[in-house]
N, CA, C and O atoms as CSV, one atom per row, in Angstrom:
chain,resi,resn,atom,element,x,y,z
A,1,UNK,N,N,-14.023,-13.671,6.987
A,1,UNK,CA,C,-13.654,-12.564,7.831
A,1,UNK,C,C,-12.679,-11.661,7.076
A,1,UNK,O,O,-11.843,-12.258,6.399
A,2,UNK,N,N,-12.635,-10.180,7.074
A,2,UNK,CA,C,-12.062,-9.352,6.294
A,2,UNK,C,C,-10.853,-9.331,6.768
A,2,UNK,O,O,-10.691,-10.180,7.644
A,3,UNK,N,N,-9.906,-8.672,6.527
A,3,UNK,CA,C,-8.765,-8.485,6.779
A,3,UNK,C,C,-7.718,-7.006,6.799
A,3,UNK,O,O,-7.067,-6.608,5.833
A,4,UNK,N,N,-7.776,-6.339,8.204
A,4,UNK,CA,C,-7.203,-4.935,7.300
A,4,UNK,C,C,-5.459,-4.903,7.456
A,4,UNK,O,O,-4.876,-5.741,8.145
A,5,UNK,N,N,-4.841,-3.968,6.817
A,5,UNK,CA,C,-3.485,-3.920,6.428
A,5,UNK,C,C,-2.770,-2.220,6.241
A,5,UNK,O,O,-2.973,-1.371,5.372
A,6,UNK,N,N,-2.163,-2.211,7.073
A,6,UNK,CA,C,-1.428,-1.179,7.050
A,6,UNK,C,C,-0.101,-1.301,6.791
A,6,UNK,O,O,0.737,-1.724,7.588
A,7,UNK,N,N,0.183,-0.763,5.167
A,7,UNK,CA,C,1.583,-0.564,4.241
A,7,UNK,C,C,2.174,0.433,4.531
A,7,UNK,O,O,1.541,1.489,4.516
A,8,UNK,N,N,3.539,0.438,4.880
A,8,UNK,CA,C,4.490,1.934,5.004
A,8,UNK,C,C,5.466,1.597,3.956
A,8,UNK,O,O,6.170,0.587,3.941
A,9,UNK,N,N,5.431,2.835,2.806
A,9,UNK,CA,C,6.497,3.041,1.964
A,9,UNK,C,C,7.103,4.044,1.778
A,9,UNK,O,O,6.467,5.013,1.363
A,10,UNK,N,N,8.553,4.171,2.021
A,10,UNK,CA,C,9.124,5.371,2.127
A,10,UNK,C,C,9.868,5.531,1.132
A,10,UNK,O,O,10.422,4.642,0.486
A,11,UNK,N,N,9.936,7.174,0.887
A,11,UNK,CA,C,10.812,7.465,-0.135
A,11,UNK,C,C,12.292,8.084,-0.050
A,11,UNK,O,O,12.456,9.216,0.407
A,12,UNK,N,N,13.144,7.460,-0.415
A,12,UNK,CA,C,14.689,7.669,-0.656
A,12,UNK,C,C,14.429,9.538,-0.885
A,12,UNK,O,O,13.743,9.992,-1.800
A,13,UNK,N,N,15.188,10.449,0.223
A,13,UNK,CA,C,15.847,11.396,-0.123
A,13,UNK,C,C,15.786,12.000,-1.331
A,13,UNK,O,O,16.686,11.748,-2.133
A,14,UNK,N,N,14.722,12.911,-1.702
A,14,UNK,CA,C,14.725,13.831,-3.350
A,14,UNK,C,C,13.742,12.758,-4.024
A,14,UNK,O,O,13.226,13.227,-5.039
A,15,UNK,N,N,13.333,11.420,-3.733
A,15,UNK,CA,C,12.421,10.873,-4.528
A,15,UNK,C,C,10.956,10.627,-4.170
A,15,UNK,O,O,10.226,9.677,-4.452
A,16,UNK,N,N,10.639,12.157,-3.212
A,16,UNK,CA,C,9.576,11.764,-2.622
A,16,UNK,C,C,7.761,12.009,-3.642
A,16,UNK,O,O,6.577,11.761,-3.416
A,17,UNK,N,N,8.702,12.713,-4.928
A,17,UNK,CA,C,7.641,13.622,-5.916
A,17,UNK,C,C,7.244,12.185,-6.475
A,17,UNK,O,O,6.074,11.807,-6.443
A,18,UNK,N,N,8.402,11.306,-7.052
A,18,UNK,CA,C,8.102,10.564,-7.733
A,18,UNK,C,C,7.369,9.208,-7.124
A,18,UNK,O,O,6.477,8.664,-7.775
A,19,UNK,N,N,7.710,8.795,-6.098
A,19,UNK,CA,C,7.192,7.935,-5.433
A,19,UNK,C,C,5.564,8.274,-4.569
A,19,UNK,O,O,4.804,7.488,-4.005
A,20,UNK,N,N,5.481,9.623,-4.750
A,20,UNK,CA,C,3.736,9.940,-4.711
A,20,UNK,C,C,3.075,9.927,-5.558
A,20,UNK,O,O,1.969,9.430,-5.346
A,21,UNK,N,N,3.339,10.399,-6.826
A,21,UNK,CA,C,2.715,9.962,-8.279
A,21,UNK,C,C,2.595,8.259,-8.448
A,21,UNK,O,O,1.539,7.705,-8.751
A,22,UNK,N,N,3.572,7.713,-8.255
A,22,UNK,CA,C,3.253,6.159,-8.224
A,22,UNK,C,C,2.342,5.632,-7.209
A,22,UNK,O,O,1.671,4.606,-7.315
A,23,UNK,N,N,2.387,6.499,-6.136
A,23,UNK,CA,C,1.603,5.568,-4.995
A,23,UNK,C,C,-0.193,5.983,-5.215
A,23,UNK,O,O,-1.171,5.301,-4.910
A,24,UNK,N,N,-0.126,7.422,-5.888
A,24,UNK,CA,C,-1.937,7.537,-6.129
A,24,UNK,C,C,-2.098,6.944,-7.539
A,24,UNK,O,O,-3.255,6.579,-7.749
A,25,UNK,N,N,-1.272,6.757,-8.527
A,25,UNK,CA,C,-1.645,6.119,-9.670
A,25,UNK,C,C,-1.957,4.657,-9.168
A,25,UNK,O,O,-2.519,3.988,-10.036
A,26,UNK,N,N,-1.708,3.934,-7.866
A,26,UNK,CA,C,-2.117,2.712,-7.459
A,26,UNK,C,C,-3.722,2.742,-7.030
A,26,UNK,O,O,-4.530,1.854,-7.305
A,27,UNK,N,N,-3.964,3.797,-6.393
A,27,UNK,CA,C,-5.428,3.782,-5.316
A,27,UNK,C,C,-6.682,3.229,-6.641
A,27,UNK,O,O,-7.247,2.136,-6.669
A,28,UNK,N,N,-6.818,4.187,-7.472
A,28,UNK,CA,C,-8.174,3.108,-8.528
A,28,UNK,C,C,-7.859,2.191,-9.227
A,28,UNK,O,O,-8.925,1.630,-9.481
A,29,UNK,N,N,-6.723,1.436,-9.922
A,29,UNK,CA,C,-6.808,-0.016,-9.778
A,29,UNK,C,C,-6.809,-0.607,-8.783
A,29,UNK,O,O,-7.332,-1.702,-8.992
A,30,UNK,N,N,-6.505,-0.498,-7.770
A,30,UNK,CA,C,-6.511,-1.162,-6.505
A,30,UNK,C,C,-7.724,-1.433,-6.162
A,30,UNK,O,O,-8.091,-2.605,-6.084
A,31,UNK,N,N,-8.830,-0.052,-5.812
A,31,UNK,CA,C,-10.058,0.021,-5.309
A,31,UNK,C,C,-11.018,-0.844,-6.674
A,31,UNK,O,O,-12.159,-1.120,-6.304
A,32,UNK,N,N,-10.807,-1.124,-7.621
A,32,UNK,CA,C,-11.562,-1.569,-8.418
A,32,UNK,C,C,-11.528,-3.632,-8.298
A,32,UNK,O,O,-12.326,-4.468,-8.722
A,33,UNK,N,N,-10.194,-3.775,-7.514
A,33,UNK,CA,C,-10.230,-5.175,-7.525
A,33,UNK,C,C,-10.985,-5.923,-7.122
A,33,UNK,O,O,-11.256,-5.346,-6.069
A,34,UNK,N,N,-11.693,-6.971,-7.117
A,34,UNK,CA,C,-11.835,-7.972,-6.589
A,34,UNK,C,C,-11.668,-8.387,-5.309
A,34,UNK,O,O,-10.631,-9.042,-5.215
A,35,UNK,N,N,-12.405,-8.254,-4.021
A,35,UNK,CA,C,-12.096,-8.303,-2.841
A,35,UNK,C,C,-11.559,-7.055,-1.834
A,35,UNK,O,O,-11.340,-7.123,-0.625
A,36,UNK,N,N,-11.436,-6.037,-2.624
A,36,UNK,CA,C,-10.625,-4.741,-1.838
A,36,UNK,C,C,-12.142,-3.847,-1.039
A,36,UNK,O,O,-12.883,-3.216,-1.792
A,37,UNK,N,N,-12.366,-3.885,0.076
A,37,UNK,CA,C,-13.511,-3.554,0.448
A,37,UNK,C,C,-12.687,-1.602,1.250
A,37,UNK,O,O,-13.219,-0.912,2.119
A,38,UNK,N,N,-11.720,-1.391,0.712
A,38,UNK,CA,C,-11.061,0.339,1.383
A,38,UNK,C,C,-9.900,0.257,0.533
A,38,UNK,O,O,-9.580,-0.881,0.189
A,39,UNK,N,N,-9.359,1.003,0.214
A,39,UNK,CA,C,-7.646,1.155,-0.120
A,39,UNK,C,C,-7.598,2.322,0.223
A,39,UNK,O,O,-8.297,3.007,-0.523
A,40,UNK,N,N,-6.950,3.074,1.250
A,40,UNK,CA,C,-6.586,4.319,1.557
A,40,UNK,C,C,-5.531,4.890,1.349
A,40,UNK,O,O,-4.677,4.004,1.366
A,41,UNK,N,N,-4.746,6.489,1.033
A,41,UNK,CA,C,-3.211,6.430,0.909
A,41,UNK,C,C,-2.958,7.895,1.480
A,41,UNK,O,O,-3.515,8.904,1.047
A,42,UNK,N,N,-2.145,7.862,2.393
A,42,UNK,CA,C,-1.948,9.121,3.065
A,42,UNK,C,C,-0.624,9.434,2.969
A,42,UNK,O,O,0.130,8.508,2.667
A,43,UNK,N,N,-0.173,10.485,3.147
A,43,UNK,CA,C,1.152,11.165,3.320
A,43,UNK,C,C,1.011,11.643,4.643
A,43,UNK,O,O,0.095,12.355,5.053
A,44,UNK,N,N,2.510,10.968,5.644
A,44,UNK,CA,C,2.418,11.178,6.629
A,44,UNK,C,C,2.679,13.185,6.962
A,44,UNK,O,O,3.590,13.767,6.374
A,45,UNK,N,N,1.994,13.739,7.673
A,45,UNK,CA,C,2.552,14.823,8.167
A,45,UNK,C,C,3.522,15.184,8.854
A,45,UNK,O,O,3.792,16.384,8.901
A,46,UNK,N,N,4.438,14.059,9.696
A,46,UNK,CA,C,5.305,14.403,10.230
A,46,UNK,C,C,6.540,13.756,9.398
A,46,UNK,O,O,7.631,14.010,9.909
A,47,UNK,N,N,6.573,13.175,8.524
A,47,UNK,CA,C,7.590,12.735,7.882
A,47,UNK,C,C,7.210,12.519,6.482
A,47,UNK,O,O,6.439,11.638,6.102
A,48,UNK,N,N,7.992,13.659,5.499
A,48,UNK,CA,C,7.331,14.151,4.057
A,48,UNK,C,C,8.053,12.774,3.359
A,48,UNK,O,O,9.055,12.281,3.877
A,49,UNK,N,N,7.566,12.327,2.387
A,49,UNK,CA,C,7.940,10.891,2.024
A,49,UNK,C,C,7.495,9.666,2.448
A,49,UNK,O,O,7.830,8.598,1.935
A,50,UNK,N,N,6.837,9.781,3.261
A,50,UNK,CA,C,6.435,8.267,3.960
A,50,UNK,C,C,4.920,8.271,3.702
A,50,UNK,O,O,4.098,9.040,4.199
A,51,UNK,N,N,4.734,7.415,2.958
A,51,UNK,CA,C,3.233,6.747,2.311
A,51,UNK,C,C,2.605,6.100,3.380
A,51,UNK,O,O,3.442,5.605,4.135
A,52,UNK,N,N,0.972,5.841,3.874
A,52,UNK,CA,C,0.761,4.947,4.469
A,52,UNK,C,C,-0.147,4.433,3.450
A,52,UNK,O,O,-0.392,5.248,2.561
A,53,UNK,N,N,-0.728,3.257,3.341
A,53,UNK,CA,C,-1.974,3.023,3.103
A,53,UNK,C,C,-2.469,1.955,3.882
A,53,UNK,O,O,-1.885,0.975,4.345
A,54,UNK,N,N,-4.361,2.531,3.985
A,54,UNK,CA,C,-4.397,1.701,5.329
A,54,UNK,C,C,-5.911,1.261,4.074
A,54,UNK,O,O,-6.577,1.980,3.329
A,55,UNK,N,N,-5.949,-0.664,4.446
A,55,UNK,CA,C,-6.977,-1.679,3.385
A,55,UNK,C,C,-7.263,-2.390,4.233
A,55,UNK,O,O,-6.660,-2.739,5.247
A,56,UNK,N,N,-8.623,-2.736,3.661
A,56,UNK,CA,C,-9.423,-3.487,4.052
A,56,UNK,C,C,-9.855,-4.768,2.992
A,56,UNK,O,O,-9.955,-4.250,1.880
A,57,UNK,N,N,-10.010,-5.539,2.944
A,57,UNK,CA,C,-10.076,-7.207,2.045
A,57,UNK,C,C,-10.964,-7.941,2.511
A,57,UNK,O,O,-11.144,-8.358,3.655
A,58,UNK,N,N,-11.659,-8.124,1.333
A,58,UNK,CA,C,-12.490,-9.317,2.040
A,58,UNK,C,C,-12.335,-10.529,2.897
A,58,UNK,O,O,-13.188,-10.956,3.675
A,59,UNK,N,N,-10.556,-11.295,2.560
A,59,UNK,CA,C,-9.994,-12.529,2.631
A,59,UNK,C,C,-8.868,-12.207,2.663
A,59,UNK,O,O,-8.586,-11.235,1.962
A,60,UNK,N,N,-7.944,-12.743,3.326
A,60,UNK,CA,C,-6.367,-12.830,3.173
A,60,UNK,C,C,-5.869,-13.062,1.769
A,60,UNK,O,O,-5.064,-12.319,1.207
A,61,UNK,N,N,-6.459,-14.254,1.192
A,61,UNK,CA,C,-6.076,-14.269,0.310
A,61,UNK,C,C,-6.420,-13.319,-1.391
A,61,UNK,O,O,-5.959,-13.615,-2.493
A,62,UNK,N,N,-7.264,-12.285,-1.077
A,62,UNK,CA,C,-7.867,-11.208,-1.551
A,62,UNK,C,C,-6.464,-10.737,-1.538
A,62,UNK,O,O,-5.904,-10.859,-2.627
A,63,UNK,N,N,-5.726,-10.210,-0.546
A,63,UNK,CA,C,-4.784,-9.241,-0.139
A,63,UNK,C,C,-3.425,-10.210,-1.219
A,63,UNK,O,O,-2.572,-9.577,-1.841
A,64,UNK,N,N,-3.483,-11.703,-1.242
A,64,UNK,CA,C,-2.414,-12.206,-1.968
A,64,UNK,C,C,-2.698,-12.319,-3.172
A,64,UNK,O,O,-2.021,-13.161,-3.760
A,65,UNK,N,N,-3.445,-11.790,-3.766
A,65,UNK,CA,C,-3.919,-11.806,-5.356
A,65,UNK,C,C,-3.952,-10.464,-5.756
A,65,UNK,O,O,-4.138,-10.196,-6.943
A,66,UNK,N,N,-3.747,-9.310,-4.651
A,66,UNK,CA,C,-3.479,-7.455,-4.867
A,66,UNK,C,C,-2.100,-7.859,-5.061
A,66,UNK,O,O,-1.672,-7.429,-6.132
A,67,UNK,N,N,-1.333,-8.471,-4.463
A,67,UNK,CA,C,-0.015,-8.107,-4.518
A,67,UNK,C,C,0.952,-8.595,-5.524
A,67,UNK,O,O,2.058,-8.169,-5.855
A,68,UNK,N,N,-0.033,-9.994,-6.081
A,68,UNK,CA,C,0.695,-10.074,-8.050
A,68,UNK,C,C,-0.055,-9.167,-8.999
A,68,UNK,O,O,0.365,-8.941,-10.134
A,69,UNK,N,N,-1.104,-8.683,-8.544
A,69,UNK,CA,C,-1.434,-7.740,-9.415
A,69,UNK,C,C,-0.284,-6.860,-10.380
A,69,UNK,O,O,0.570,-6.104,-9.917
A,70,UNK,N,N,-0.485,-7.143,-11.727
A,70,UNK,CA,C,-0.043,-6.675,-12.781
A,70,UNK,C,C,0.471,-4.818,-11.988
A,70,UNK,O,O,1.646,-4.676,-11.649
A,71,UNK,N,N,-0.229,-3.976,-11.857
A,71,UNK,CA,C,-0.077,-2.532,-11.009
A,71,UNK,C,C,0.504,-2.411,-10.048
A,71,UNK,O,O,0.884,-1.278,-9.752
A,72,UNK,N,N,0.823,-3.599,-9.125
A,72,UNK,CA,C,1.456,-4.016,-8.161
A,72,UNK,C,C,2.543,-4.027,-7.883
A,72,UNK,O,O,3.177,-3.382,-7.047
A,73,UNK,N,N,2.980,-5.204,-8.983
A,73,UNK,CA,C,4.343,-5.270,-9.542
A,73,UNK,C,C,4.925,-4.390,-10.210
A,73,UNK,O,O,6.145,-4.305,-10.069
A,74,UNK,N,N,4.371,-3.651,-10.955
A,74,UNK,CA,C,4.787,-2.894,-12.007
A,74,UNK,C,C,4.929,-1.156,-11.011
A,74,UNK,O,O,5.171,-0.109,-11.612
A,75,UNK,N,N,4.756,-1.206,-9.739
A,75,UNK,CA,C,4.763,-0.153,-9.303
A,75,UNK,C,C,6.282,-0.509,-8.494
A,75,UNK,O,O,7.275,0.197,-8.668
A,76,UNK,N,N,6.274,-1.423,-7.813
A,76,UNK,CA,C,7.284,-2.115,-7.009
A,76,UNK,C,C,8.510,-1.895,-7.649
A,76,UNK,O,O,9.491,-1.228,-7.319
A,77,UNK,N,N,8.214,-2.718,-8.816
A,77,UNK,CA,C,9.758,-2.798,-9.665
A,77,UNK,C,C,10.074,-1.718,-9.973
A,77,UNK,O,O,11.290,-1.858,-9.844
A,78,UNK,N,N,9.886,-0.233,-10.441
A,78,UNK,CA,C,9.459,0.851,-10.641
A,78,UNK,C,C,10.219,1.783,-9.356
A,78,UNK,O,O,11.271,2.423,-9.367
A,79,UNK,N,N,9.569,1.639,-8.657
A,79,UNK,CA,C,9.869,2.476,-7.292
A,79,UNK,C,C,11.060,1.491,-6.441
A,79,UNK,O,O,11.622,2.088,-5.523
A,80,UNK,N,N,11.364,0.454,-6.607
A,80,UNK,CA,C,12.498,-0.134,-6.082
A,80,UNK,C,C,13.689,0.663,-5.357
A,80,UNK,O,O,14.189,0.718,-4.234
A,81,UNK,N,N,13.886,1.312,-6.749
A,81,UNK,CA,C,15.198,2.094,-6.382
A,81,UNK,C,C,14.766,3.377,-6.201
A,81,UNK,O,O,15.719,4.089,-6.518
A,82,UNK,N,N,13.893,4.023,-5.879
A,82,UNK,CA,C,13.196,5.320,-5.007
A,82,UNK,C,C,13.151,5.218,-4.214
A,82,UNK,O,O,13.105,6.319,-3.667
A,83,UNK,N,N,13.099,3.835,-3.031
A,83,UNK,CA,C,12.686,3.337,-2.113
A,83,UNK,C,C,13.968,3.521,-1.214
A,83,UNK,O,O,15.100,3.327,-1.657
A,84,UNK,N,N,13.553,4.140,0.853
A,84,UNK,CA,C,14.750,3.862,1.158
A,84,UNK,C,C,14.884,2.859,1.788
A,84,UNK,O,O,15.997,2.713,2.293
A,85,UNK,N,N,13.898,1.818,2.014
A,85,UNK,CA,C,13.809,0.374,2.791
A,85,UNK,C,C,12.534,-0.197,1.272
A,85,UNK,O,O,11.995,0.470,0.389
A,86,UNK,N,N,12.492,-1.462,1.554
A,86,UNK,CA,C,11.268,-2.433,0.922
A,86,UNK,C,C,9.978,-2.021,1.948
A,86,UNK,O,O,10.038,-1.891,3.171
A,87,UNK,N,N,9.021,-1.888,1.236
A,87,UNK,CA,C,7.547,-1.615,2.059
A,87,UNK,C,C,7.694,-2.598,3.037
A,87,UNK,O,O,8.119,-3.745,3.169
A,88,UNK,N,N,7.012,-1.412,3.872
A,88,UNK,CA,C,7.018,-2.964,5.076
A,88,UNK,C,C,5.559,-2.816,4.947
A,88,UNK,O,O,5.072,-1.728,4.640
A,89,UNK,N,N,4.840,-3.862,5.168
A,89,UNK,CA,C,3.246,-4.284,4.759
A,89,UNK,C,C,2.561,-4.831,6.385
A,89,UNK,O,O,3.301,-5.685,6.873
A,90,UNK,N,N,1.693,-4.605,7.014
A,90,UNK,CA,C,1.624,-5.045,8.012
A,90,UNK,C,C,0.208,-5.371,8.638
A,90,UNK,O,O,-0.369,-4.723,9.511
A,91,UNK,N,N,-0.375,-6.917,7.777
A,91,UNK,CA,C,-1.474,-7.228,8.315
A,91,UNK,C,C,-1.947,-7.135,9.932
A,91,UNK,O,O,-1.135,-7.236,10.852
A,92,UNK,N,N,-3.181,-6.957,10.100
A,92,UNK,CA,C,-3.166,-6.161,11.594
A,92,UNK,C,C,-4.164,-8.056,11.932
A,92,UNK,O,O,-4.774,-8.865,11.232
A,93,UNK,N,N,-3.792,-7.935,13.329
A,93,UNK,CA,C,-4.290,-9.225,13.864
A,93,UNK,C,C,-5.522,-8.264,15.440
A,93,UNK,O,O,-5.000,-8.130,16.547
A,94,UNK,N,N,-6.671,-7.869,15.263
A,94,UNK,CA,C,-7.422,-7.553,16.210
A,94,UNK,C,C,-7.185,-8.113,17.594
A,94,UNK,O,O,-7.116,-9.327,17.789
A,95,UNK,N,N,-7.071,-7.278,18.481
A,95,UNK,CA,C,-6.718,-7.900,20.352
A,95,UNK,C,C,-7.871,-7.514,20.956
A,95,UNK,O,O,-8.010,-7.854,22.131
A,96,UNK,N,N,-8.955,-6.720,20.298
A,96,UNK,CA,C,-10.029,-6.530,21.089
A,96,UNK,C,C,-10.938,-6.624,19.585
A,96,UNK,O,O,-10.573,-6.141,18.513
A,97,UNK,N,N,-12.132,-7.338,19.826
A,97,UNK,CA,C,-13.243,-7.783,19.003
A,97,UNK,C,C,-14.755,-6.987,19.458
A,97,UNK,O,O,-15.220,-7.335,20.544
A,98,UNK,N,N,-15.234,-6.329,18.956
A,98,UNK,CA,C,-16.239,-6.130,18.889
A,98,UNK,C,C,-16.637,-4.213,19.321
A,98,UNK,O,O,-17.796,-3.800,19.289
């Protein structure tokens, strides 16, 4: 059963240029992985700085093998201190099926 996930990452005040260049340099390694069946990345309209991306995975554990991803990390550690909270990441659990 797939799994989808909606990530919010926001950007610290004046670091919103740089933390959008990092967040689309993520979308085609991402979409090329192994198990990633969507990777989407939007900029919210009502709040300039705030990333969403909304994924889809084949497996949960699909989604825990994106997130040591080499691009992953290397975006994280990177944008750390651009950041004005840690991503909040937020696997979605379906209340209505079908």
């Amino acid at each position: 059963m797939s799994i989808h996930v909606v990530a919010v990452i926001t950007a610290k005040p004046g670091s919103e240029d740089a933390v959008r260049e990092a967040m689309q340099g993520l979308v085609e390694p991402t979409r090329a992985e192994d198990g990633c069946i969507a990777y989407d990345l939007s900029e919210s309209a009502a709040a300039a700085g705030t990333f969403i991306t909304v994924e889809e995975w084949n497996d949960p554990a699909d989604l825990d093998l994106h997130m040591a991803t080499p691009h992953i990390q290397s975006a994280l550690s990177v944008l750390g201190t651009e950041l004005a909270a840690p991503p909040a990441i937020h696997p979605l659990k379906p209340l209505i099926v079908g």
